[in-house]
C-alpha positions in Angstrom: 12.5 14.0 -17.7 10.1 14.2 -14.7 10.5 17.5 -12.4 9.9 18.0 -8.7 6.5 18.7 -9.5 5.6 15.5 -11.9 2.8 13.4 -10.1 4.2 9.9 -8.8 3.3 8.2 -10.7 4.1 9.1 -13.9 8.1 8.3 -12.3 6.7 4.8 -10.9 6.2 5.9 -7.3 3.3 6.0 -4.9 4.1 9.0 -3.1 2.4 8.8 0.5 2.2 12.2 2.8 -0.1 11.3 5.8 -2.4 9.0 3.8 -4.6 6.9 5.1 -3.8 2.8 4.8 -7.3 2.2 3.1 -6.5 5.6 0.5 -3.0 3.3 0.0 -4.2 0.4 -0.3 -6.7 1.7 -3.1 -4.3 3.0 -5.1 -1.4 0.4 -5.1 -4.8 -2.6 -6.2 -4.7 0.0 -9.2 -1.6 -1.5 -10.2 -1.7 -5.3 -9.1 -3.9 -8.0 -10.2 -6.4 -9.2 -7.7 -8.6 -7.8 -5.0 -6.8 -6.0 -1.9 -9.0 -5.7 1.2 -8.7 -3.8 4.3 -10.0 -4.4 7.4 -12.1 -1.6 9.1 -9.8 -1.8 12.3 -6.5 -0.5 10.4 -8.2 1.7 7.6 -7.4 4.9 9.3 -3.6 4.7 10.1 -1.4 7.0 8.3 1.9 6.6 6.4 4.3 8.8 4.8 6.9 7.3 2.2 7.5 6.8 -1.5 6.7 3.1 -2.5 7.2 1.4 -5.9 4.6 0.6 -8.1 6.0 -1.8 -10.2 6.7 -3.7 -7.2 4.0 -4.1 -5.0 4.8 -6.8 -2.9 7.8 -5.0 -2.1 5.3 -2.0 -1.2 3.5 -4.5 1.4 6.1 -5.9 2.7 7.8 -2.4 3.9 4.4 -1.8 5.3 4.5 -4.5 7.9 7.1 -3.8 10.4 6.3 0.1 10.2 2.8 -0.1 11.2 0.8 -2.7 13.0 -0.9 -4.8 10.5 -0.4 -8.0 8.9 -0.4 -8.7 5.2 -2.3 -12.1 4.3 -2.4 -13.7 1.1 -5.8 -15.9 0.5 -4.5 -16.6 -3.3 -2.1 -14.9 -5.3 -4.9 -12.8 -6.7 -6.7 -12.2 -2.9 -4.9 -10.6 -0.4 -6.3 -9.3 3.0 -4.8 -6.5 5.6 -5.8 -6.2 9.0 -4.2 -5.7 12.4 -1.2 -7.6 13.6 -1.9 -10.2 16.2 -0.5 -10.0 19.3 
């Protein structure tokens, strides 16, 4: 059984503490198929939270309406973050 002290992922989880969006983003492409890009604008907002990796849509999605970005999907395999518009 995993412990307190197991990494993340060896339980399935991204575990964020103050990371950077672009650092996120990086790590949950790791687990998709397909190219995730992020825009210079949003690259340096921070998030805290524990996000599945064997889900990351549902990651993305949780992203969206706690900071202000917007998630677009080009193709299923392209998929491009920037700020939200206004």
């Amino acid at each position: 059984p995993a412990g307190p002290g197991t990494p993340g992922w060896t339980r399935g989880v991204i575990e964020a503490s103050n990371m950077r969006l672009d650092a996120f983003l990086a790590e949950l492409s790791r687990y998709r198929r397909g190219v995730v890009r992020c825009d210079p604008a949003v690259a340096g907002l921070r998030l805290s939270g524990v996000f599945p990796l064997d889900d990351a849509e549902r990651a993305l999605k949780a992203l969206e309406p706690a900071l202000p970005i917007s998630v677009t999907r080009h193709t299923q395999y392209l998929l491009w973050v920037g700020p939200r518009e206004t």
